[in-house]
C-alpha positions in Angstrom: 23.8 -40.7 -15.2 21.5 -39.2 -12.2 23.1 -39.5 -8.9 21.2 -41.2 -6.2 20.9 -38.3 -4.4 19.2 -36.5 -7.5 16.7 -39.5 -7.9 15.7 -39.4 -4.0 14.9 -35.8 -4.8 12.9 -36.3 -8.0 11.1 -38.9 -6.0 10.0 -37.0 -3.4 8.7 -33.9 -6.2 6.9 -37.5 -7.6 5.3 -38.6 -4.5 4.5 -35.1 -3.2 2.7 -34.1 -6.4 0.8 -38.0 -6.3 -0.2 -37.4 -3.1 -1.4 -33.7 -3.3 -3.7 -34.9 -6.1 -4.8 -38.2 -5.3 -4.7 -38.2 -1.6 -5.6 -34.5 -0.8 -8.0 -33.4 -4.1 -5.3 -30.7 -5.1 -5.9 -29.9 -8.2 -4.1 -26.4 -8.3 -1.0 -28.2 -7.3 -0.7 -30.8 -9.8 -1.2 -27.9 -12.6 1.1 -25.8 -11.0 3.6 -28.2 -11.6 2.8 -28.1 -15.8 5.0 -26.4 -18.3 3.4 -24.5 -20.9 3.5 -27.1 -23.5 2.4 -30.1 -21.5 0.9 -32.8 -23.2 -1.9 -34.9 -21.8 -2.6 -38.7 -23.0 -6.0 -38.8 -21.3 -6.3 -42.6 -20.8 -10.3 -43.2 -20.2 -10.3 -41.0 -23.8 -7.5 -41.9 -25.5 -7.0 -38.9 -26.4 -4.3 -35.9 -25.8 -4.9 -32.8 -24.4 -2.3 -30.4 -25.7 -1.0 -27.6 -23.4 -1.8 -26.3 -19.8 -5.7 -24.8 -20.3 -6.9 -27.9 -22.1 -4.7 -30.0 -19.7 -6.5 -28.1 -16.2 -9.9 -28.6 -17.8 -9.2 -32.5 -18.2 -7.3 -32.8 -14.5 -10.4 -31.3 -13.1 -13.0 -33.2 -14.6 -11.1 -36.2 -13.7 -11.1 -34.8 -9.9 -14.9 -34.3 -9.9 -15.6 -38.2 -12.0 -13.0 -40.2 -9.1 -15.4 -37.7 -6.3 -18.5 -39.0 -7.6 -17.6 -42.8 -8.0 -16.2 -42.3 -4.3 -19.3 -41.0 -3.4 -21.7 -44.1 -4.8 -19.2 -46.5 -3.8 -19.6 -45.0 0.0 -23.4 -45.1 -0.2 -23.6 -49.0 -0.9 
């Protein structure tokens, strides 16, 4: 069992990397945070992406797709 002082800590590690990606746009961070064999279910694609280059390239177009709806969503 995880104590509840291990679960506030995983929590914060949770919220921090959340935050960095979707608040921020910090891309490096959240990929900094993958182990080499990371696998990706890519939602919009239902798809996975297998390991850390394939998973980056995925992350980032992601980033630059959620930028550009921001972006039209702004200009209404």
């Amino acid at each position: 069992m995880i104590s509840d002082k291990k679960k506030r800590e995983i929590e914060a590690f949770a919220d921090r990397i959340l935050r960095s990606y979707f608040c921020e746009g910090d891309v490096e961070f959240l990929i900094s945070t993958f182990t080499p064999d990371i696998v990706w279910m890519a939602p919009v694609k239902s798809r996975l992406q297998r390991g850390v280059r394939r998973s980056r390239s995925f992350s980032v177009q992601a980033k630059m797709q959620r930028s550009h709806v921001i972006q039209r969503i702004l200009s209404l």
